[in-house]
N, CA, C and O atoms as a GROMACS GRO file, in nm:
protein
  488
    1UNK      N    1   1.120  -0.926  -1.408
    1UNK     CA    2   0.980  -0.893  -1.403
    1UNK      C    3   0.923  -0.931  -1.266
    1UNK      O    4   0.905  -1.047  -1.230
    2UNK      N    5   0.888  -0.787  -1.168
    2UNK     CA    6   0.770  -0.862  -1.063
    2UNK      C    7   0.628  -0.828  -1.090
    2UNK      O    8   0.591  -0.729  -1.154
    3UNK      N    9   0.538  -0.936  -1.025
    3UNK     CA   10   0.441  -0.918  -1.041
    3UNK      C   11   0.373  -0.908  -0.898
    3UNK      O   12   0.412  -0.965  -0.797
    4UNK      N   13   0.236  -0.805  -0.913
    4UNK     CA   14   0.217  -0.747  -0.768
    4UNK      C   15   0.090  -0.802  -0.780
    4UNK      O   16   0.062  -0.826  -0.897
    5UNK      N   17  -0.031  -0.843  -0.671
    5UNK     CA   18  -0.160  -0.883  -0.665
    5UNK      C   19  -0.192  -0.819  -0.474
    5UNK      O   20  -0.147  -0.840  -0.361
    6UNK      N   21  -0.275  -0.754  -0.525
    6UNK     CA   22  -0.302  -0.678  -0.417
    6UNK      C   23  -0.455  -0.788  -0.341
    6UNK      O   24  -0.511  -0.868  -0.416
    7UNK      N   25  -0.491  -0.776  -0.223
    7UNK     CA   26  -0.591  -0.849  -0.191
    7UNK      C   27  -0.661  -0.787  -0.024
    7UNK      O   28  -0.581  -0.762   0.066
    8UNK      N   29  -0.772  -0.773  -0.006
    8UNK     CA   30  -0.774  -0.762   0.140
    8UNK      C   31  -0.864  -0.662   0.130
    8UNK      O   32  -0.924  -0.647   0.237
    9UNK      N   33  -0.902  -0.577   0.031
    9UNK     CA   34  -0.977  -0.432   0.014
    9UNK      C   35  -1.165  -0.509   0.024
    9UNK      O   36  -1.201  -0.622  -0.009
   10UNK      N   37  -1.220  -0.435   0.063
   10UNK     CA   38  -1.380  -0.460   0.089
   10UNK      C   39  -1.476  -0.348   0.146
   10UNK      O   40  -1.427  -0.237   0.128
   11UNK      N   41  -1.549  -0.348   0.183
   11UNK     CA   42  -1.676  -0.235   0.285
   11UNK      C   43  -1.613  -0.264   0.392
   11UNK      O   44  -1.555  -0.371   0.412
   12UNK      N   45  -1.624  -0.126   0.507
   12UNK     CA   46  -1.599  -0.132   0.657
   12UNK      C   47  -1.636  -0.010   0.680
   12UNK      O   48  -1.636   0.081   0.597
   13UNK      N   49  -1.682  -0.002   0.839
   13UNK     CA   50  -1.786   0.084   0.871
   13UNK      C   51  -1.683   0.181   0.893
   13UNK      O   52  -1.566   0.149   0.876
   14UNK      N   53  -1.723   0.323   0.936
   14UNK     CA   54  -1.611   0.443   0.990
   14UNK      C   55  -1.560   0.380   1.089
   14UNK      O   56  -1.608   0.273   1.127
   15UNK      N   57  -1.436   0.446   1.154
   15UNK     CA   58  -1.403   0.363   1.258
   15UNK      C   59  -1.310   0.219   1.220
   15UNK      O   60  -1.191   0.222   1.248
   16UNK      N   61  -1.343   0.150   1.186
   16UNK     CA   62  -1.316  -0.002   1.159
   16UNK      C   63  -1.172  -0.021   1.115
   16UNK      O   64  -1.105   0.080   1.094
   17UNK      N   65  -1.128  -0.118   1.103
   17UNK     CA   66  -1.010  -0.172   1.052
   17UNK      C   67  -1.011  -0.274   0.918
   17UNK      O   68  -1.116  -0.336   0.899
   18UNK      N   69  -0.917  -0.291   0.838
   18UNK     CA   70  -0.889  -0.387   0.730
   18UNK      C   71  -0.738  -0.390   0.704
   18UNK      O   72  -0.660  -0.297   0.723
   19UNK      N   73  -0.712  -0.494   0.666
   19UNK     CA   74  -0.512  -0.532   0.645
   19UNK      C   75  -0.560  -0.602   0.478
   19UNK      O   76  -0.630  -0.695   0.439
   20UNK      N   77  -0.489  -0.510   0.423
   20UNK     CA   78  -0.439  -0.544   0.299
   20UNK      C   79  -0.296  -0.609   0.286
   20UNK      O   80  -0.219  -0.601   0.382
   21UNK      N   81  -0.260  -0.670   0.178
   21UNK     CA   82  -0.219  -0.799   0.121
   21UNK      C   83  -0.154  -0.737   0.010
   21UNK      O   84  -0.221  -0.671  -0.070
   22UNK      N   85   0.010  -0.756  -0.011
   22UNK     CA   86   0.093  -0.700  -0.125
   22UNK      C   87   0.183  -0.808  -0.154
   22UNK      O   88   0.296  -0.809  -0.105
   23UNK      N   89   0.125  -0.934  -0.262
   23UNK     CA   90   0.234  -1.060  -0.230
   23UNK      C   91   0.278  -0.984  -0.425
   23UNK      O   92   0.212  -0.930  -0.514
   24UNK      N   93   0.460  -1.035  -0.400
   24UNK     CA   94   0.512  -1.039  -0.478
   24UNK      C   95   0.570  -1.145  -0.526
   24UNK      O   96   0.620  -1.228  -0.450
   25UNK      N   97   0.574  -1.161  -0.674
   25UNK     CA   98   0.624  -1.303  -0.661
   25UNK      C   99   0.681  -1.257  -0.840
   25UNK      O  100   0.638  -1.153  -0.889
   26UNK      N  101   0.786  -1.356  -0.926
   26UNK     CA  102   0.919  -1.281  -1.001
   26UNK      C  103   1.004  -1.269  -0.969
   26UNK      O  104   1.057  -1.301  -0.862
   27UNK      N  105   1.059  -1.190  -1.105
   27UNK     CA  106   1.226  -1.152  -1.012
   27UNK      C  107   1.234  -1.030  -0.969
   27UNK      O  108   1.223  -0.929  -1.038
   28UNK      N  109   1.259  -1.036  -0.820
   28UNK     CA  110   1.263  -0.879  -0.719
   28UNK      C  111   1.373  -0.845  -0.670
   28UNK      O  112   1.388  -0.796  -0.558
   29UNK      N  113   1.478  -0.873  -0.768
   29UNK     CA  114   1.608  -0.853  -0.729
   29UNK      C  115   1.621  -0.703  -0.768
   29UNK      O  116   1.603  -0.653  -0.880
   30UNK      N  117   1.651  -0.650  -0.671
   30UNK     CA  118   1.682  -0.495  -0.752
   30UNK      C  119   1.551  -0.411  -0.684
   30UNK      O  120   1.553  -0.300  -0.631
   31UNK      N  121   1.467  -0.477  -0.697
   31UNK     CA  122   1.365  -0.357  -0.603
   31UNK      C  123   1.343  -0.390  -0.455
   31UNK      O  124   1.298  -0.492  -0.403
   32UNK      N  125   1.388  -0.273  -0.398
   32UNK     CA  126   1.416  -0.272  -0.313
   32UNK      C  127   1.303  -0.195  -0.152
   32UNK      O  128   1.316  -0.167  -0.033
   33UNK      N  129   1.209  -0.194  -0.254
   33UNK     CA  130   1.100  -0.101  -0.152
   33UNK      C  131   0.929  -0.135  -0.184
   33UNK      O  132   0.906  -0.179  -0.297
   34UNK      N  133   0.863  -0.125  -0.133
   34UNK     CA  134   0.726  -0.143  -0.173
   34UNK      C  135   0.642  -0.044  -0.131
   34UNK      O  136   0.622  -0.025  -0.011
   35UNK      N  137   0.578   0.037  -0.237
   35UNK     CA  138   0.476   0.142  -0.180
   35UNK      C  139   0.349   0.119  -0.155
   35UNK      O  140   0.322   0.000  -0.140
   36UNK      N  141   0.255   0.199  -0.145
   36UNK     CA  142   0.131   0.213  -0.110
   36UNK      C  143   0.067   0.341  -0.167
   36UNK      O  144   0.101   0.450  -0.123
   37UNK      N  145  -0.020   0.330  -0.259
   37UNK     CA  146  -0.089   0.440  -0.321
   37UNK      C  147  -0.198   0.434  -0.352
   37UNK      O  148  -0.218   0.346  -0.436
   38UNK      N  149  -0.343   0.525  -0.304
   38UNK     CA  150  -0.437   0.523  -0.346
   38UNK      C  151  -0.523   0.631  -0.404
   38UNK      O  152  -0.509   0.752  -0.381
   39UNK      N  153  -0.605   0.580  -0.476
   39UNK     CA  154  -0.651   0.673  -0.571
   39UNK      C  155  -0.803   0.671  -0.553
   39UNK      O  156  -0.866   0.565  -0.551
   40UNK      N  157  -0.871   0.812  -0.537
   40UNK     CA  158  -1.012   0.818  -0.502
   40UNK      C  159  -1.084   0.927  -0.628
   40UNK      O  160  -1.020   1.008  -0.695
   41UNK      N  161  -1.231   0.902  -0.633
   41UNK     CA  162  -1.239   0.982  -0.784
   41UNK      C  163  -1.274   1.094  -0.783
   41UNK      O  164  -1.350   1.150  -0.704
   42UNK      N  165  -1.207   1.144  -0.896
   42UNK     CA  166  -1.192   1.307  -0.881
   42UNK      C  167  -1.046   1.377  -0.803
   42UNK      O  168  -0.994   1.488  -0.801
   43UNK      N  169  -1.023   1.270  -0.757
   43UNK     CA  170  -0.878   1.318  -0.674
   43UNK      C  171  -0.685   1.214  -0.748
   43UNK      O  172  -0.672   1.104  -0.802
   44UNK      N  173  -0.595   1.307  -0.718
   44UNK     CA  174  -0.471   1.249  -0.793
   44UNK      C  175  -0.443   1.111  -0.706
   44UNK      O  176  -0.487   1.057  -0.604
   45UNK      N  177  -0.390   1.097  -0.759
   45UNK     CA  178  -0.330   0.927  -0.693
   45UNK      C  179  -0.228   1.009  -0.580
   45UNK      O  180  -0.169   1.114  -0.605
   46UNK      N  181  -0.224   0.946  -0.468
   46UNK     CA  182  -0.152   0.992  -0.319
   46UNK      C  183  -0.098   0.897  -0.263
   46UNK      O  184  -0.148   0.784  -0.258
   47UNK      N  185   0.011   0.929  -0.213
   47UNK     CA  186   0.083   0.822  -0.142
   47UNK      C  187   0.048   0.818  -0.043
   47UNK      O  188   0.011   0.922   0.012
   48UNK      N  189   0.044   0.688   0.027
   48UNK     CA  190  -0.024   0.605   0.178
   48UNK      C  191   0.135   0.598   0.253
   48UNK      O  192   0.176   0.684   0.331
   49UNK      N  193   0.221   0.461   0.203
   49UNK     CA  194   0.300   0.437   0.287
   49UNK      C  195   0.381   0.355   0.225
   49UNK      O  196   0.340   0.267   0.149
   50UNK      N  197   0.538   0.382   0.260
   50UNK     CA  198   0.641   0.215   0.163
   50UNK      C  199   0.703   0.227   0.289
   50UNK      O  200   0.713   0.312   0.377
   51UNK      N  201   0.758   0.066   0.260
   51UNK     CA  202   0.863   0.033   0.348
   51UNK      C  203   0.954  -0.027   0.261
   51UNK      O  204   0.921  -0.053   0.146
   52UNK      N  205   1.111  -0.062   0.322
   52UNK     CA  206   1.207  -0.102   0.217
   52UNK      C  207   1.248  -0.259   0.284
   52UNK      O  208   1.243  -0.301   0.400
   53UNK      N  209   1.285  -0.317   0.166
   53UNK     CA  210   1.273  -0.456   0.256
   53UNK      C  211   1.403  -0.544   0.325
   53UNK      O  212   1.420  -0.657   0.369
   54UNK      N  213   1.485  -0.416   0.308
   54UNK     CA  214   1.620  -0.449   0.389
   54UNK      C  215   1.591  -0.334   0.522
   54UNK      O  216   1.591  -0.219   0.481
   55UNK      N  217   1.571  -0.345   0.641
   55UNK     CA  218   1.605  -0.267   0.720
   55UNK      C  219   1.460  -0.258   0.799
   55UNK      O  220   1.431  -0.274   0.917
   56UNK      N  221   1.371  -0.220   0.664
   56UNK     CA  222   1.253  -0.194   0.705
   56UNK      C  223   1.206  -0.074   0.728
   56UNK      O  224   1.104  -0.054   0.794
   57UNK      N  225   1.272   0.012   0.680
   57UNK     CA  226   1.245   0.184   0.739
   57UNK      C  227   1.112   0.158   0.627
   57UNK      O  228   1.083   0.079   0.537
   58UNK      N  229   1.035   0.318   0.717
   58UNK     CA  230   0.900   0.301   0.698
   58UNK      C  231   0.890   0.445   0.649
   58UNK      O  232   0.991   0.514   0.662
   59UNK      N  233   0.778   0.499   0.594
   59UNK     CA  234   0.736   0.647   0.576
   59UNK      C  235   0.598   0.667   0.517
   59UNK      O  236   0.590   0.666   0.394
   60UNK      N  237   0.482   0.688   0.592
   60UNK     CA  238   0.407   0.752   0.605
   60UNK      C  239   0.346   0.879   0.574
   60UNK      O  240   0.380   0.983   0.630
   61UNK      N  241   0.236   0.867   0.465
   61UNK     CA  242   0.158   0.962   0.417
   61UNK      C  243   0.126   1.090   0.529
   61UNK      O  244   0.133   1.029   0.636
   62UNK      N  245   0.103   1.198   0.554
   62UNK     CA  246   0.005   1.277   0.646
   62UNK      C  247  -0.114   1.243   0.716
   62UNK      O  248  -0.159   1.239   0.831
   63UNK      N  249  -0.157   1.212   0.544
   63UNK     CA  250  -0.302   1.189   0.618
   63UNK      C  251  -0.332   1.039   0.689
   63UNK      O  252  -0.430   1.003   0.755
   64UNK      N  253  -0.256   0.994   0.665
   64UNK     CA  254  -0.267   0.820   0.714
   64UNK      C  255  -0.181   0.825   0.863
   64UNK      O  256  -0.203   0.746   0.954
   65UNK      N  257  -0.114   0.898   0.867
   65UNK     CA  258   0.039   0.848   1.019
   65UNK      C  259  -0.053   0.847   1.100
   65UNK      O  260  -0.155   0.916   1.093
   66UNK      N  261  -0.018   0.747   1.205
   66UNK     CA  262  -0.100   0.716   1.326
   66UNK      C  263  -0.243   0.669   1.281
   66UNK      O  264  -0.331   0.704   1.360
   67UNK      N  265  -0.271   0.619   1.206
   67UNK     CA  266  -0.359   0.521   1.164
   67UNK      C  267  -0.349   0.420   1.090
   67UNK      O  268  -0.434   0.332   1.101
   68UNK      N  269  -0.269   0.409   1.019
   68UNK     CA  270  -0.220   0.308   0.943
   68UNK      C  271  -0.058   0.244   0.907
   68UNK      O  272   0.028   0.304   0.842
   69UNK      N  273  -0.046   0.147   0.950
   69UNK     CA  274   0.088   0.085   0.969
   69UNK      C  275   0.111  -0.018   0.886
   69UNK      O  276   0.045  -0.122   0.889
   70UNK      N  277   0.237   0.013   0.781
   70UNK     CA  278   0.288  -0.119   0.689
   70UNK      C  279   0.372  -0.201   0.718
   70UNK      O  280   0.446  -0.153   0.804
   71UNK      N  281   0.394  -0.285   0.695
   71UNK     CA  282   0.468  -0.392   0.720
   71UNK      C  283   0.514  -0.495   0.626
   71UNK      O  284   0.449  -0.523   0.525
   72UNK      N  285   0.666  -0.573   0.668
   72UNK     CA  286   0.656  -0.681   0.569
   72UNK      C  287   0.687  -0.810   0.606
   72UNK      O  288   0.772  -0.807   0.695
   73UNK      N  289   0.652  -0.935   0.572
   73UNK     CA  290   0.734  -1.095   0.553
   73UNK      C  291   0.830  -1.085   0.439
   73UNK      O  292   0.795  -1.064   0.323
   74UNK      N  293   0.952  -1.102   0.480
   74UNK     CA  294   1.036  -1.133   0.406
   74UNK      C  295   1.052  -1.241   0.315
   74UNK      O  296   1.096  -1.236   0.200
   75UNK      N  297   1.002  -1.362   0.394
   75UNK     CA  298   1.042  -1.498   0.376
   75UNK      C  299   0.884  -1.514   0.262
   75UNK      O  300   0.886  -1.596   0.169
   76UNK      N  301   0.781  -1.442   0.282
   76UNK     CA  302   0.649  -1.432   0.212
   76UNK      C  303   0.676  -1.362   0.077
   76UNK      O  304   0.624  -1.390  -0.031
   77UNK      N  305   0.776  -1.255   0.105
   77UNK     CA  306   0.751  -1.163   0.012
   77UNK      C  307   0.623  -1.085   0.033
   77UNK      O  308   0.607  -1.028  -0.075
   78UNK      N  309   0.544  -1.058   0.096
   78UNK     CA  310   0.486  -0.980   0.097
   78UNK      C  311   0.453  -0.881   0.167
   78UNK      O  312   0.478  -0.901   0.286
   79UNK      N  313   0.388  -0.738   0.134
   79UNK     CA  314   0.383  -0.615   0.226
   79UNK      C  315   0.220  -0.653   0.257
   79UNK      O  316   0.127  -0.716   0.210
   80UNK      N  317   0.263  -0.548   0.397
   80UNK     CA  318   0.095  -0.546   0.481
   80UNK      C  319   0.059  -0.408   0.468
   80UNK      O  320   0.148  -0.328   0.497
   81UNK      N  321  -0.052  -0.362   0.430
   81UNK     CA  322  -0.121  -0.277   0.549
   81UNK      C  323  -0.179  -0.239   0.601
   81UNK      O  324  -0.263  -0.193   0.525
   82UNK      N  325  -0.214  -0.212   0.724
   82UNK     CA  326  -0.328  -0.248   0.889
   82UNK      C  327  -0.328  -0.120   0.848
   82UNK      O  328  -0.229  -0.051   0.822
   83UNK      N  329  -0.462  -0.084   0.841
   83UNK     CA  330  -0.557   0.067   0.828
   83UNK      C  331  -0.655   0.032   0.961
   83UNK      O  332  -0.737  -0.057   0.986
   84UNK      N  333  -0.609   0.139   1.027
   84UNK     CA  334  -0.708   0.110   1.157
   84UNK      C  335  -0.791   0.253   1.198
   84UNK      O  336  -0.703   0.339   1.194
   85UNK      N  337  -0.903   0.310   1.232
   85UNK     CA  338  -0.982   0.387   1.287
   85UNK      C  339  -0.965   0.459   1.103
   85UNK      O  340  -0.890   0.550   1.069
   86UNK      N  341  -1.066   0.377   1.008
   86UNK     CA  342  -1.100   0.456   0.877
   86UNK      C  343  -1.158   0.548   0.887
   86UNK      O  344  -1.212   0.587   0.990
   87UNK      N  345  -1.158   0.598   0.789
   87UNK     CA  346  -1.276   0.714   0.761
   87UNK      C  347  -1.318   0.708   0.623
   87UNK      O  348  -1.255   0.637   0.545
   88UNK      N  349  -1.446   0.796   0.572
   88UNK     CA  350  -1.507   0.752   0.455
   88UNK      C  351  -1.430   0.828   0.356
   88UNK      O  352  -1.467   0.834   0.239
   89UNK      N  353  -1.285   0.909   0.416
   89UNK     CA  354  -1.222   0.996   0.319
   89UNK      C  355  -1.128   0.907   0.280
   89UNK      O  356  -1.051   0.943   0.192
   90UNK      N  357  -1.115   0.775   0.335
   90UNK     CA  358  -0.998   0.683   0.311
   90UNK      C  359  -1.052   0.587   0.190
   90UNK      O  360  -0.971   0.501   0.155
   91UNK      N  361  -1.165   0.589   0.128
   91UNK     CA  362  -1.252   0.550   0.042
   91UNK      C  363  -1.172   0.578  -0.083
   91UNK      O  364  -1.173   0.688  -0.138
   92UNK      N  365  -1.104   0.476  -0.126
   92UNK     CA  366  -1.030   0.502  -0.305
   92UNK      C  367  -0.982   0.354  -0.351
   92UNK      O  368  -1.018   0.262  -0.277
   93UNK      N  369  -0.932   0.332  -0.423
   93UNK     CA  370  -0.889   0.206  -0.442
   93UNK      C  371  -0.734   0.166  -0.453
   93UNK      O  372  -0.702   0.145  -0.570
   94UNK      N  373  -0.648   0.154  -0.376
   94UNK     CA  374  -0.504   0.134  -0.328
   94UNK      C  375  -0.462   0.026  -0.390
   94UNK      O  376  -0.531  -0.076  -0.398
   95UNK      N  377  -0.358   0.036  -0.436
   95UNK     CA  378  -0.244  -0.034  -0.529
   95UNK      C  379  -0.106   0.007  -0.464
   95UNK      O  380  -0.062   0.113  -0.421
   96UNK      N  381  -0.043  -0.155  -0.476
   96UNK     CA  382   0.090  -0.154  -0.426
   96UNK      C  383   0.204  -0.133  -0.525
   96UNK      O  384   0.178  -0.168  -0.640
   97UNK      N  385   0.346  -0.074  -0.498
   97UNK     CA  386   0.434  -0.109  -0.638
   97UNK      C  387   0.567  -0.127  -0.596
   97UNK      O  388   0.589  -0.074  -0.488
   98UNK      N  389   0.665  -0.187  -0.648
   98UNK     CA  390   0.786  -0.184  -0.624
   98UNK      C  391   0.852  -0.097  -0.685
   98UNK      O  392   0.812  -0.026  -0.777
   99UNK      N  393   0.998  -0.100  -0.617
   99UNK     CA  394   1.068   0.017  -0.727
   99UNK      C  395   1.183  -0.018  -0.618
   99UNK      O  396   1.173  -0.086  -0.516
  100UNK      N  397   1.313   0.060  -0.681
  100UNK     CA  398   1.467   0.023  -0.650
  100UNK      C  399   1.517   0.113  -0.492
  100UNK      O  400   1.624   0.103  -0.431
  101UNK      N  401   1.365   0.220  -0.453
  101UNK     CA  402   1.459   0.275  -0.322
  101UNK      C  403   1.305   0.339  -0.304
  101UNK      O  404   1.224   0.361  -0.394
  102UNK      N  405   1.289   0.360  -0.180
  102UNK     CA  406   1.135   0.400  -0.120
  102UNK      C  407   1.094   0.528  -0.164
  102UNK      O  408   1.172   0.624  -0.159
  103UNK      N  409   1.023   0.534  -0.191
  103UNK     CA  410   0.984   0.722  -0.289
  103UNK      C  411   0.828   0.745  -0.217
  103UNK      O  412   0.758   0.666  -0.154
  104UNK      N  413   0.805   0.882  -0.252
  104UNK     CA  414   0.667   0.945  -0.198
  104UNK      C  415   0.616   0.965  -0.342
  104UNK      O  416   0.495   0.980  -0.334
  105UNK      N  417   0.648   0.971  -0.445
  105UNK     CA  418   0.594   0.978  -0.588
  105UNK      C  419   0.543   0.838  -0.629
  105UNK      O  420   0.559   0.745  -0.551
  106UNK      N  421   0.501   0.825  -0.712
  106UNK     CA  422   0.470   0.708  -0.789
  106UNK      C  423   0.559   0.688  -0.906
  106UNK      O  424   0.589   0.572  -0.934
  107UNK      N  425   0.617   0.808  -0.996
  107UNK     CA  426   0.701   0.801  -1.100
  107UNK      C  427   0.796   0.691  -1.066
  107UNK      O  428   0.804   0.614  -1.161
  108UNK      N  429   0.881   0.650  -0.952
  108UNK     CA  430   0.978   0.603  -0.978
  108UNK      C  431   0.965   0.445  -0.991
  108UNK      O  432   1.052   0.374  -1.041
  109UNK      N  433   0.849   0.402  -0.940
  109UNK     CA  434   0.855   0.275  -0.916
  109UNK      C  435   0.794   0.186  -1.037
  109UNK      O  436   0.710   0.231  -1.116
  110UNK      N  437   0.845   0.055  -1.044
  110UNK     CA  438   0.864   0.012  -1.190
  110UNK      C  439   0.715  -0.058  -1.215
  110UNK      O  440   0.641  -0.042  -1.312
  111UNK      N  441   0.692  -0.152  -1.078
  111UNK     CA  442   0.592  -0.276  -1.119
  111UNK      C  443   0.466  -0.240  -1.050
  111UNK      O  444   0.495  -0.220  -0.933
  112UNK      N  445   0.316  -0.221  -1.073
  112UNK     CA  446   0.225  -0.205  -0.995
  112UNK      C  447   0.123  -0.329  -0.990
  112UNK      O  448   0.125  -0.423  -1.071
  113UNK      N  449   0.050  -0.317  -0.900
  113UNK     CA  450  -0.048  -0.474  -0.890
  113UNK      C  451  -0.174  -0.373  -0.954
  113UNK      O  452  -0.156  -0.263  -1.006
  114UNK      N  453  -0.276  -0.426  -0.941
  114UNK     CA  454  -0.393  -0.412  -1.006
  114UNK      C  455  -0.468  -0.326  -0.942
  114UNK      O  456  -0.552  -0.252  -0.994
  115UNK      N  457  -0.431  -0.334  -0.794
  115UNK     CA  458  -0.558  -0.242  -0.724
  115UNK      C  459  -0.647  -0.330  -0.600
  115UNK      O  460  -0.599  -0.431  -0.549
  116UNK      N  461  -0.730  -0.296  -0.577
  116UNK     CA  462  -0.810  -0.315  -0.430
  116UNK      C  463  -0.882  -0.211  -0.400
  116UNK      O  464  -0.844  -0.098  -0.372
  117UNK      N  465  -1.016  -0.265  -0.407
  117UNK     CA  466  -1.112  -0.072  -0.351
  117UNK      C  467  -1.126  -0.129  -0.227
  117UNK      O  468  -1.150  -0.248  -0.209
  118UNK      N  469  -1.110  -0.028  -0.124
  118UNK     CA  470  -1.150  -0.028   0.010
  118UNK      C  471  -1.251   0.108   0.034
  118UNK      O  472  -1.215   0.225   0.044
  119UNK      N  473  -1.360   0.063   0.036
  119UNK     CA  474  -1.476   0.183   0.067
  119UNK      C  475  -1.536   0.182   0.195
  119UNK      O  476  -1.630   0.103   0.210
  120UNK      N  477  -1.497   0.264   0.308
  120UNK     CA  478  -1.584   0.332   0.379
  120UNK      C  479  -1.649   0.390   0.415
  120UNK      O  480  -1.610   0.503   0.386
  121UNK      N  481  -1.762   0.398   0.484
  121UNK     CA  482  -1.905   0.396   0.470
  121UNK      C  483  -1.936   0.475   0.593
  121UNK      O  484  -1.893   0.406   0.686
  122UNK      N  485  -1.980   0.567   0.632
  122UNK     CA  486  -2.040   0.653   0.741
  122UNK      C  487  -2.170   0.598   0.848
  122UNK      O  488  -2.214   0.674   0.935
   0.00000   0.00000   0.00000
């Protein structure tokens, strides 16, 4: 069982920056990747960004590349991610999840944290 707690989400003006917070803590033997997905209303849940935590390969949403960069501490267990030059379309509430190999879906991955709204503001 891992358990995910997302942290770091708040108001920020257009433009602006915020680093979200993906600490894992359980047993994470076996998952091997951590995503990034957020969900805004009226719209499907979309993938942002995972990285895998051997190697570190990375992969990036469309609408996010070149604005937003994930990252991880190993020794923390936890994933980052630096959203930099927002916009008010980036306005949804993002949840992290693990799962056994980095995916652009959400189906595959086993454990999700709770969430984090990050709303930007014009």
């Amino acid at each position: 069982q891992v358990q995910l707690v997302e942290s770091g989400g708040g108001l920020v003006q257009a433009g602006g920056s915020l680093r979200l917070s993906c600490a894992a803590s359980g047993r994470t033997f076996g998952y091997y990747a951590t995503g990034w997905f957020r969900q805004a209303p009226g719209k499907e849940r979309e993938f942002v960004a995972a990285i895998r935590w051997s190697g570190g390969s990375t992969y990036y949403g469309d609408s996010v590349k070149g604005r937003f960069t994930v990252s991880r501490d190993n020794a923390k267990n936890t994933v980052y991610l630096e959203m930099n030059s927002l916009k008010p379309e980036d306005t949804a509430v993002y949840s992290c999840a693990v799962g056994g190999s980095l995916s652009v879906v959400p189906g595959p991955y086993t454990y999700w944290g709770q969430g984090t709204q990050v709303t930007v503001s014009s």
